[in-house]
C-alpha positions in Angstrom: 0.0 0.0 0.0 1.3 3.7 -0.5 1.6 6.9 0.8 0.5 10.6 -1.1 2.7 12.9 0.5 2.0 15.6 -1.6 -1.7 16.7 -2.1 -3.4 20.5 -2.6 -6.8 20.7 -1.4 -9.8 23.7 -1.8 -7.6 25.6 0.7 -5.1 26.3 -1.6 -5.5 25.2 -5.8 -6.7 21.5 -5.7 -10.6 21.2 -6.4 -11.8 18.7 -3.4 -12.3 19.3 0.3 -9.7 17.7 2.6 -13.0 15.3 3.5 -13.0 14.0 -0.1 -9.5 13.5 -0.2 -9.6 11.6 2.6 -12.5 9.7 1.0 -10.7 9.0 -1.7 -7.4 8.2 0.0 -9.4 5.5 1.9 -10.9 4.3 -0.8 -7.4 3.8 -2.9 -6.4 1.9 -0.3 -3.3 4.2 1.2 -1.8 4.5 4.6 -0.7 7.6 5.3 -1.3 11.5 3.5 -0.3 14.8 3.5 -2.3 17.8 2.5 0.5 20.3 1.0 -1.1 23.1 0.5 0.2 26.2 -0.7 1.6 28.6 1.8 -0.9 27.1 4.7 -1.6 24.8 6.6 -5.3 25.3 7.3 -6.7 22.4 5.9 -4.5 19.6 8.0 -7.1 19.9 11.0 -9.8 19.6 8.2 -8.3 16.0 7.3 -7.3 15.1 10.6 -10.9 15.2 11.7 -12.1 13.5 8.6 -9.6 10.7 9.0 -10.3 9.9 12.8 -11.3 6.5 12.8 -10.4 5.3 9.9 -6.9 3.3 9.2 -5.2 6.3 7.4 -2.9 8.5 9.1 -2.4 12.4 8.8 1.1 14.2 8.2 0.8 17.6 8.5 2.3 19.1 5.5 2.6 22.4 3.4 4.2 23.5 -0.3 6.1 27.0 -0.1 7.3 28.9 -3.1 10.5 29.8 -2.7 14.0 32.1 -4.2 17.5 30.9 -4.0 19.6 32.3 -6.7 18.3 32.4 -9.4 16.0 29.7 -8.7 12.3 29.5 -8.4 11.8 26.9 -6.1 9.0 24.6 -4.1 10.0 23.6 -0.6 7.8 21.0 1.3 7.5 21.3 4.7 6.6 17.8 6.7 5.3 17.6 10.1 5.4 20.7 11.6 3.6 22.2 14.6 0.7 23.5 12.8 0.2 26.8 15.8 4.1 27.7 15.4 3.7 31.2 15.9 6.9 32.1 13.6 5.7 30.0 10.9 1.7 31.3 10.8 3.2 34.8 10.8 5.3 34.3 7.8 2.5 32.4 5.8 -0.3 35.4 6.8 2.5 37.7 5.2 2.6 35.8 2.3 -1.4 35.5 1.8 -1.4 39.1 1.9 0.9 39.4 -0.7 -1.3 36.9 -2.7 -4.5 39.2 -2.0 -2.9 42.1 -3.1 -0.7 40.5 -6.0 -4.5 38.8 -7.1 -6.0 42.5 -7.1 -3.4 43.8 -9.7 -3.8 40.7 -12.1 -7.7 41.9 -12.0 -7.0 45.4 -12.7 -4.6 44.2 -15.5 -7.2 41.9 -17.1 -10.2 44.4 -17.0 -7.7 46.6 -18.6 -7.9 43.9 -21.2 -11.2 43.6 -22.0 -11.6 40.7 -19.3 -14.0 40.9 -16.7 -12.9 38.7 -13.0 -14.3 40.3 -9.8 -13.7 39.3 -6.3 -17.0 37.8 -6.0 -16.3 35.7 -9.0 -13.0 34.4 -7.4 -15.0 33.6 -4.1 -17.2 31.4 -6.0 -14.5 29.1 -6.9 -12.3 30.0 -3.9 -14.1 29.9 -0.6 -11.2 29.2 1.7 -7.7 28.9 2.2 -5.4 30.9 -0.4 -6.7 32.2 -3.3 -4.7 32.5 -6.4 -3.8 32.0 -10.4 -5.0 28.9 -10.7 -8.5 30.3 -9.3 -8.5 33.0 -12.0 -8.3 30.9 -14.7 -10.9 28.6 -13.5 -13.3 32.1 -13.5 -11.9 33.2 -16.8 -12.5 29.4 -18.5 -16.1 29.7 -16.8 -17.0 32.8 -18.3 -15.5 31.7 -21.9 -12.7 34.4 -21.6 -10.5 31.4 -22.4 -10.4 27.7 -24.0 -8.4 26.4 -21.5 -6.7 26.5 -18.1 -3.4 26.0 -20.1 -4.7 29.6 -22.5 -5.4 31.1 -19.4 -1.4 31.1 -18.4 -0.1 31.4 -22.2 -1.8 34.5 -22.4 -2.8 36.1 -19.2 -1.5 34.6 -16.2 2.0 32.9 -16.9 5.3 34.6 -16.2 6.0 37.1 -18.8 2.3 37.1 -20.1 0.4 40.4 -19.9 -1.4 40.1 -16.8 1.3 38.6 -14.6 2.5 40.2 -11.4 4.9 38.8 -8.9 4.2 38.2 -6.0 5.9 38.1 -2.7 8.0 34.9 -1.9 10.4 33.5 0.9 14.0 32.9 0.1 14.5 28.8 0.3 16.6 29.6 3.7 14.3 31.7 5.5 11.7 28.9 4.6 13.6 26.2 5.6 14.4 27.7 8.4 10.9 28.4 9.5 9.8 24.7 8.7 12.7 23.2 11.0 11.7 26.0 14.0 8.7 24.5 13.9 9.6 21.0 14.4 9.4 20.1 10.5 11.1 18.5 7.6 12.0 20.5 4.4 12.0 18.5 1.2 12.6 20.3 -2.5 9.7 19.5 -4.5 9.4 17.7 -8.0 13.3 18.4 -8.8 12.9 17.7 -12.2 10.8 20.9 -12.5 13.7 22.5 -11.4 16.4 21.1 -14.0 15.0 18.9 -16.5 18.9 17.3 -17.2 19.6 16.9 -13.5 22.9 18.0 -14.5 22.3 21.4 -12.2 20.7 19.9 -9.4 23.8 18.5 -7.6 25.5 22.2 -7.4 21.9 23.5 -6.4 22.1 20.7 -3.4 25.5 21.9 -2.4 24.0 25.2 -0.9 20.7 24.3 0.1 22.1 21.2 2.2 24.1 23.3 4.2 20.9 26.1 4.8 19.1 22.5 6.6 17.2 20.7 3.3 16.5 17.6 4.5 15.1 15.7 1.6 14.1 15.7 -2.1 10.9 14.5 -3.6 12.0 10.9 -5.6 8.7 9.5 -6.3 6.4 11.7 -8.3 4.5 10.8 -10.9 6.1 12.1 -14.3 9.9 10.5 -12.8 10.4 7.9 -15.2 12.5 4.6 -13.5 15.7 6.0 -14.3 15.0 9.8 -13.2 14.0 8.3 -10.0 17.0 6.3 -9.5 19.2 9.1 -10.4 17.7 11.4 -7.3 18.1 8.7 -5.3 21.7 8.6 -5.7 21.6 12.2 -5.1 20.1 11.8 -2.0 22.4 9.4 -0.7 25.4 11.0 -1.7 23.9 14.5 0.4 22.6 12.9 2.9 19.1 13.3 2.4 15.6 11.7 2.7 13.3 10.4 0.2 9.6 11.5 0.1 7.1 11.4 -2.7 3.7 12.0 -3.8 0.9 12.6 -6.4 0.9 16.2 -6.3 -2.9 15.6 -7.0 -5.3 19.0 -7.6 -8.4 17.1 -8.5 -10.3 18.0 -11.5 -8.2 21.3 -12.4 -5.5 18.5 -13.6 -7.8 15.9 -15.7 -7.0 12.6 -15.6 -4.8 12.7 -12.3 -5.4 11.0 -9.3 -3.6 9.8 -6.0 -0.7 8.0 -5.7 -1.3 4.2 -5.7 -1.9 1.8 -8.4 -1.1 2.5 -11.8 -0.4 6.2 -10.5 3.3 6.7 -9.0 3.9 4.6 -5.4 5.3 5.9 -2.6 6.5 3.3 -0.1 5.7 3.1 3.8 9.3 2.8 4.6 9.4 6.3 3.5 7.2 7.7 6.5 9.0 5.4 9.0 12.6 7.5 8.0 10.7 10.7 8.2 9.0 9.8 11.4 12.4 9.1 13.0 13.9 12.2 12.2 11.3 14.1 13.1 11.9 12.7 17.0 15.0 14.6 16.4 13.4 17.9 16.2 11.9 20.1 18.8 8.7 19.1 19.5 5.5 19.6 17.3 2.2 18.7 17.5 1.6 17.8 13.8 2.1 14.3 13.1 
C-alpha cells in the first residue's frame, strides 16, 4: 500500500475538500497522507478530523514557493507544529501578498477587455489561499479562455500580460521556519527545477548546508531511471526520500492519487521521516 505525501486541497489550488480527499485516499487503499497546501496549513485539522477512525494517518504538510539564486523553487514542509507562531506569521504575510498581487492581475485583465471580480473568485475560492489557478478557473467559466493552459499562455503565466509577482520566501528563510517548527524541508518535484539533472547536484551543495533535508524521488512524471538518479543524489547528500501525487483534482484531468497505476510511494518512507522528526523540537503535527 502507499503513501501521497503531496496533495493541494480547496484551501489552496486543488478542487476537493480535505474530507473528499480523505475519502478517496481510503478508498485507494493508502496509509498515510499529507495535504501540502500552498503557503498554509489550514486544511491539515480539516483532514485530521475526517480521518479519525479510519486506518489512514495524517502528516501535516505544506508546499512554499520559494527564491534561492536564481531559482524559483518549491520547498515542502513535513510535520510541523501547525500553531508555530513564527511559521503562521510568515505564511499570513505571504497570503497578503497573494491578496494584493490577485487584485493587480484583475485590474490588468479588465484593462484587457476581461472581466474577474472578487466575487467571482470567491465562487471558486471559498477558503484557504486564493490564487492564479482560481483566475483561470473564473476566466475558462466565463468563456474568456479555451483552456486552463490559455489562461497562463496569455494572461496569467510569467512574462504574459497580466502577470504580477508576488511576494515569496527565500528557500533559507523557509527552511528555516519549517525546521523551527519542528518540521522537515523537502525540494519539490526536482525535475521541475532542472530537467537534465545535470544542475541539481551544485543547487544541493547550498541548500544542504541552509538545513534541506530531503528531495521529492517518487512523483508521478519520474520515469524509473529519473527516480533512481535522485536517489543517488540523495544518498550522496545525505538526504531523505519523500514522494507523492501532487494531485489538484479535476483542475489537472486525468490525475489521481498515488497508488496503483499512479506513482507509489513506499511506507518505509514515513518510517525515515518519522524518525527524524523525534529529532526535532517538539510539534504537534504528526
Amino acid at each position: 500500500m502507499s503513501l501521497d505525501l503531496h496533495i493541494h486541497s480547496t484551501f489552496s489550488d486543488g478542487t476537493m475538500t480535505p474530507a473528499e480527499l480523505v475519502a478517496l485516499a481510503i478508498k485507494k487503499g493508502l496509509t498515510a497522507i499529507s495535504l501540502t497546501d500552498h503557503d498554509t496549513l489550514e486544511g491539515f485539522e480539516w483532514a485530521v478530523q475526517a480521518a479519525e477512525g479510519l486506518p489512514l494517518e495524517v502528516l501535516s504538510g505544506l508546499e512554499i514557493s520559494v527564491v534561492h539564486a536564481d531559482y524559483s523553487l518549491h520547498v515542502l514542509g513535513y510535520g510541523m507544529d501547525a500553531g508555530n507562531p513564527d511559521l503562521n506569521q510568515a505564511l499570513n504575510r505571504l497570503q497578503t501578498g497573494r491578496e494584493t498581487r490577485n487584485a493587480a492581475i484583475l485590474e490588468r485583465l479588465a484593462e484587457r477587455g476581461v472581466a474577474v471580480s472578487p466575487a467571482d473568485l470567491h465562487k471558486v475560492s471559498h477558503s484557504g489561499q486564493t490564487g492564479r489557478p482560481h483566475i483561470a478557473r473564473v476566466m475558462l467559466e466565463k468563456g474568456a479562455v479555451w483552456s486552463m493552459q490559455e489562461a497562463f499562455e496569455k494572461y496569467l503565466g510569467r512574462g504574459a500580460c497580466a502577470y504580477v509577482s508576488r511576494t515569496v520566501l527565500s528557500a533559507e528563510d523557509a527552511i528555516r521556519l519549517i525546521r523551527g517548527a519542528g518540521g522537515i524541508a523537502v525540494l519539490a518535484h526536482p525535475l521541475q527545477v532542472d530537467q537534465t539533472l545535470e544542475k541539481l547536484p551544485a543547487l544541493l551543495q547550498e541548500l544542504v548546508p541552509l538545513g534541506l533535508d530531503g528531495l521529492e524521488g517518487y512523483y508521478p512524471t519520474h520515469s524509473a531511471k529519473i527516480r533512481r538518479k535522485i536517489t543517488e543524489m540523495s544518498k550522496k547528500f545525505g538526504l531523505l526520500l519523500t514522494g507523492g501525487s501532487d494531485f489538484h483534482g479535476d483542475i489537472k484531468p486525468g490525475t489521481t492519487l498515488a497508488g496503483g497505476k499512479n506513482v507509489y510511494v513506499p511506507k518505509e518512507v514515513l518510517a525515515i521521516m518519522k524518525k527524524l522528526l523525534k529529532t526535532r523540537q517538539p510539534a504537534s503535527g504528526i
